[in-house]
C-alpha positions as a Python dict, from the first residue, in 0.01 Angstrom:
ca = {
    (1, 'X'): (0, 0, 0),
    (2, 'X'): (110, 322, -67),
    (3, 'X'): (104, 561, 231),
    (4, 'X'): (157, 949, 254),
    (5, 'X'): (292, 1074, 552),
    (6, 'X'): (254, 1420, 612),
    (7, 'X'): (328, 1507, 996),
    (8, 'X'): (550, 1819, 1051),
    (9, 'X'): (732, 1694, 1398),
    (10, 'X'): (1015, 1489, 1235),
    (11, 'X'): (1067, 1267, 1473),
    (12, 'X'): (772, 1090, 1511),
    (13, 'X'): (718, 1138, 1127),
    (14, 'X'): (1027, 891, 1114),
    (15, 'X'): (931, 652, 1387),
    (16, 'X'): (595, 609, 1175),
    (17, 'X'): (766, 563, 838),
    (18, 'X'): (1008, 313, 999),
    (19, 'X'): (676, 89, 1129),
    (20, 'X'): (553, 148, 802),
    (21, 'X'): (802, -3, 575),
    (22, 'X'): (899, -279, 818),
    (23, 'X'): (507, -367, 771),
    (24, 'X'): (564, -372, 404),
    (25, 'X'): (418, -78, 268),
    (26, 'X'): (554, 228, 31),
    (27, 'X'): (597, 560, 142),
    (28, 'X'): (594, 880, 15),
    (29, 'X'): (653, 1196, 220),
    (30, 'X'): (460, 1583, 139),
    (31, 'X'): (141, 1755, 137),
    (32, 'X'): (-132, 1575, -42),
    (33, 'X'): (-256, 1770, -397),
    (34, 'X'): (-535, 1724, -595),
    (35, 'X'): (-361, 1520, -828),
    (36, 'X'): (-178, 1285, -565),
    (37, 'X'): (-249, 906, -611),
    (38, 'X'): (-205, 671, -303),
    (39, 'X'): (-396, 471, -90),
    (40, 'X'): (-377, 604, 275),
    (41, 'X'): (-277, 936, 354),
    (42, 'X'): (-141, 972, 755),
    (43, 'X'): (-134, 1347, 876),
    (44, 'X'): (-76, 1550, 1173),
    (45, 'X'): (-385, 1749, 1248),
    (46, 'X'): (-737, 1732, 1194),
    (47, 'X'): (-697, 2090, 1043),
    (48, 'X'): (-483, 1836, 759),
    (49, 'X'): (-730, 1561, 761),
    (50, 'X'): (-1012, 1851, 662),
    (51, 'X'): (-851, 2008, 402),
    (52, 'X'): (-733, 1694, 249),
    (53, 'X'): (-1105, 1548, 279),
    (54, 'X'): (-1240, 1849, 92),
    (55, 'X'): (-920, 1815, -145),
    (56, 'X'): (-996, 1443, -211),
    (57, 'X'): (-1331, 1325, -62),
    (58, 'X'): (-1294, 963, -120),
    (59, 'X'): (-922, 956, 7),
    (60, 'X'): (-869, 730, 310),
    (61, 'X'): (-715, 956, 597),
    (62, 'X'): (-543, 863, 957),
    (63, 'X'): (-483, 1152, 1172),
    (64, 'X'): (-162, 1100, 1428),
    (65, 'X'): (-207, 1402, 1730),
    (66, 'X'): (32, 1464, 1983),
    (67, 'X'): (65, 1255, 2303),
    (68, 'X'): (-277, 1297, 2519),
    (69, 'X'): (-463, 1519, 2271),
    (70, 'X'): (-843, 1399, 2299),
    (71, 'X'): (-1010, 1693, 2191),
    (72, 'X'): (-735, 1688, 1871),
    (73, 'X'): (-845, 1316, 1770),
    (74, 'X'): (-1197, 1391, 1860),
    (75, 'X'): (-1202, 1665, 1591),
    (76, 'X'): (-1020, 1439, 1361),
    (77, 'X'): (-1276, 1181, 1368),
    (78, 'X'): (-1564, 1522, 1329),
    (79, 'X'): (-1392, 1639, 991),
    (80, 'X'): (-1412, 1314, 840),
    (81, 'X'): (-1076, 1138, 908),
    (82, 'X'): (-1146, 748, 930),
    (83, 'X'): (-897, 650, 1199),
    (84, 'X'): (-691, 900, 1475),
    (85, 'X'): (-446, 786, 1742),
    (86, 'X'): (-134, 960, 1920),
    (87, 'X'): (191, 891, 1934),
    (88, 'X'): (228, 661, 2181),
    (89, 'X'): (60, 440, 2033),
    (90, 'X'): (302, 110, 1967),
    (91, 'X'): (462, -11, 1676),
    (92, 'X'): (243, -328, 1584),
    (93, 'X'): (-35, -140, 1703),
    (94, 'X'): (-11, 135, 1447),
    (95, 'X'): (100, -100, 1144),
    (96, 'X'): (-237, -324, 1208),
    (97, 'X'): (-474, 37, 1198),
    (98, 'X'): (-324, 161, 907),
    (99, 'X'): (-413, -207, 786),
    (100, 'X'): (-697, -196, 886),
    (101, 'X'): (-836, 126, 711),
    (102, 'X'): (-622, 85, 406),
    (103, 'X'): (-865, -228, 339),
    (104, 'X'): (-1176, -91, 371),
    (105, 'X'): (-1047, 187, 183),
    (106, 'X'): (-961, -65, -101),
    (107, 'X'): (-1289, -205, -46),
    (108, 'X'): (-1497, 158, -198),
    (109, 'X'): (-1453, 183, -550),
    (110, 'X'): (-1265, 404, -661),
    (111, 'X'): (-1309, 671, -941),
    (112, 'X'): (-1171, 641, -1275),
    (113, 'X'): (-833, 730, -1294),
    (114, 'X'): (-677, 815, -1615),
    (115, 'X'): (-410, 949, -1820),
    (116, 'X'): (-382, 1093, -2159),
    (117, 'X'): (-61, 1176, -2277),
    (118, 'X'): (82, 1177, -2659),
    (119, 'X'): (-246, 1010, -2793),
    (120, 'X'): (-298, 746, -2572),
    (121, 'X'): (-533, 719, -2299),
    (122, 'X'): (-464, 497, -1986),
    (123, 'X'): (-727, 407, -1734),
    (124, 'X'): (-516, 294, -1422),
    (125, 'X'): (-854, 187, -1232),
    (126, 'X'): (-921, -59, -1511),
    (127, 'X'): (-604, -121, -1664),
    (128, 'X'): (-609, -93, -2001),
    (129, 'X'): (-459, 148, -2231),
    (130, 'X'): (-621, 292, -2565),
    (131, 'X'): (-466, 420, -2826),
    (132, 'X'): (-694, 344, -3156),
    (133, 'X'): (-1068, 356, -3044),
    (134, 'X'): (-1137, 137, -3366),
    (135, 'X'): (-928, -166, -3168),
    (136, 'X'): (-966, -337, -2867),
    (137, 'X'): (-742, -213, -2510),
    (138, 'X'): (-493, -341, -2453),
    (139, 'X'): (-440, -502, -2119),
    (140, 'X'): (-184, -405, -1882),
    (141, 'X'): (-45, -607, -1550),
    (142, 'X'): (-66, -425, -1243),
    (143, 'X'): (308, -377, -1218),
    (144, 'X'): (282, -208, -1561),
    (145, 'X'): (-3, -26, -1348),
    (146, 'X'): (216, 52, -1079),
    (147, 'X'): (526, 173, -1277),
    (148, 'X'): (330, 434, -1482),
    (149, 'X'): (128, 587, -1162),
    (150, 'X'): (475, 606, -1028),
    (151, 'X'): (618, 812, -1270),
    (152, 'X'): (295, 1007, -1415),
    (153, 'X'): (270, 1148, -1058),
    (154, 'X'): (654, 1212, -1071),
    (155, 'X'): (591, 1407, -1365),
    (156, 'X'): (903, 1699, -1449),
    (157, 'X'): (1181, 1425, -1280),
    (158, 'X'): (1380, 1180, -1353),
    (159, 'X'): (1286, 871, -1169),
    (160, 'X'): (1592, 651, -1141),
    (161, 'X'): (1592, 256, -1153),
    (162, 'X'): (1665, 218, -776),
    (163, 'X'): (1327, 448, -706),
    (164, 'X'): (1125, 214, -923),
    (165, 'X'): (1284, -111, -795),
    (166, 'X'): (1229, -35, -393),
    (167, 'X'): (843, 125, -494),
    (168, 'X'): (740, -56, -723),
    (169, 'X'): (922, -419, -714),
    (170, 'X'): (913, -380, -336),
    (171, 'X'): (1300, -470, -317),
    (172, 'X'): (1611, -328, -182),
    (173, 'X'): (1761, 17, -392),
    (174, 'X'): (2113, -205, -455),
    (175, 'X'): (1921, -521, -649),
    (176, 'X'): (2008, -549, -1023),
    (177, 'X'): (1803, -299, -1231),
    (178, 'X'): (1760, -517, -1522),
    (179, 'X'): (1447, -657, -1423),
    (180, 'X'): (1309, -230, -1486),
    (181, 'X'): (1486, -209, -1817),
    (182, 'X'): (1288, -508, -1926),
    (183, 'X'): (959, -419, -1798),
    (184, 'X'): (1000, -65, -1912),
    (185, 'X'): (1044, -247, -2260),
    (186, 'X'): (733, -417, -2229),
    (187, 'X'): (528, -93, -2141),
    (188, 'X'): (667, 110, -2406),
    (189, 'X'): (512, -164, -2672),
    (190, 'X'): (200, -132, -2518),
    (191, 'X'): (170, 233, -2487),
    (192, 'X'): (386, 405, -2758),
    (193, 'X'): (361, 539, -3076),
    (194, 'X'): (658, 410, -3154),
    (195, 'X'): (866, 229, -2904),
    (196, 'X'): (1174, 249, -3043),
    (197, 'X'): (1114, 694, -3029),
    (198, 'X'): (965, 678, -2717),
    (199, 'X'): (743, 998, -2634),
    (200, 'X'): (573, 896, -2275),
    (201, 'X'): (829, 699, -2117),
    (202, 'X'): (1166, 841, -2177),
    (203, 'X'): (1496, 776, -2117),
    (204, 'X'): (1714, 991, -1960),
    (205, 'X'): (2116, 832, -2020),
    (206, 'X'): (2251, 685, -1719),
    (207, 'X'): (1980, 853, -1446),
    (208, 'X'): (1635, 659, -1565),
    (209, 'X'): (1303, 722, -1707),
    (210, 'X'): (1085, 1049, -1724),
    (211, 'X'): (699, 1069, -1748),
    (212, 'X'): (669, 1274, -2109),
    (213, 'X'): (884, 1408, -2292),
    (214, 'X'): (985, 1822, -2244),
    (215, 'X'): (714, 1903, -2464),
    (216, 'X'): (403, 1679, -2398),
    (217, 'X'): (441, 1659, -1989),
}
């Protein structure tokens, strides 16, 4: 699952995305947009969780208050947050909410989400990608899934091979990076105009891929 984290005092904000990623799931640090894609979103105040429930109304949202802050969790839970705790809360305990929401949060479907970008429209929530309406879509895994939300909503940077390995393969930064060149490959038949030219998954020499190219985005 992938989780954002936005809670300002640092270290607690670590202890969290330590529990976090020893309990498997991906993490990705900042202030929530309108056009952010994850599946649970952890903040630090209930002002957070309202603003990011008027932002994104069917997000999934845990509020984390300081130690002893009732009325703070209690106004959490009022502006819509689904879960709120402090932070002495333990470890396992923390992991198995965060669990526990993400899945009935994966439970509510979800709106579309899709992409167009150099003539070709993806639709992440179904998985398919269309390029000629007169054909059938064309099916893609949920890795391929996973490795274009990563860099569509890394849009304007280079994401390198390590990035994509430990978020979207799930392994360690330092495992061979083959394995991305390959899938990449794979994608870029599926989605491109012409793969050997690509235009929405580019490569940038001896750094790693970019969403668009400097002129489509």
């Amino acid at each position: 699952m992938l989780v954002l984290v936005d809670v300002s005092n640092d270290r607690l904000c670590r202890e969290i995305v330590d529990v976090l990623e020893r309990a498997g799931h991906s993490i990705e640090r900042g202030v929530a947009t309108a056009s952010s894609v994850f599946d649970l979103a952890l903040v630090g105040t209930p002002e957070a969780a309202a603003r990011l429930r008027q932002l994104l109304p069917a997000a999934a949202i845990i509020v984390v208050t300081k130690i002893g802050d009732v009325p703070a969790r209690v106004r959490a839970l009022e502006v819509g947050a689904d879960d709120a705790f402090d932070g002495s809360f333990p470890p396992s305990q923390i992991a198995a909410r965060v669990g526990a929401v993400g899945r009935r949060a994966a439970m509510t479907p979800r709106a579309a989400e899709q992409l167009a970008i150099d003539g070709c429209t993806i639709d992440l929530s179904a998985a398919i990608a269309t390029r000629d309406p007169a054909r059938p879509p064309i099916a893609l895994t949920a890795r391929e899934v996973e490795i274009v939300r990563w860099l569509a909503r890394h849009a304007g940077h280079v994401v390198s091979r390590a990035e994509l390995l430990q978020h979207v393969w799930r392994v360690s930064a330092g495992s061979e990076t083959r394995a991305v060149d390959v899938a990449i490959a794979a994608l870029r038949a599926k989605l491109e105009r012409d793969p050997a030219n690509p235009a929405i998954i580019v490569s940038v020499r001896g750094v790693g891929y970019r969403w668009g190219s400097l002129t489509n985005g």
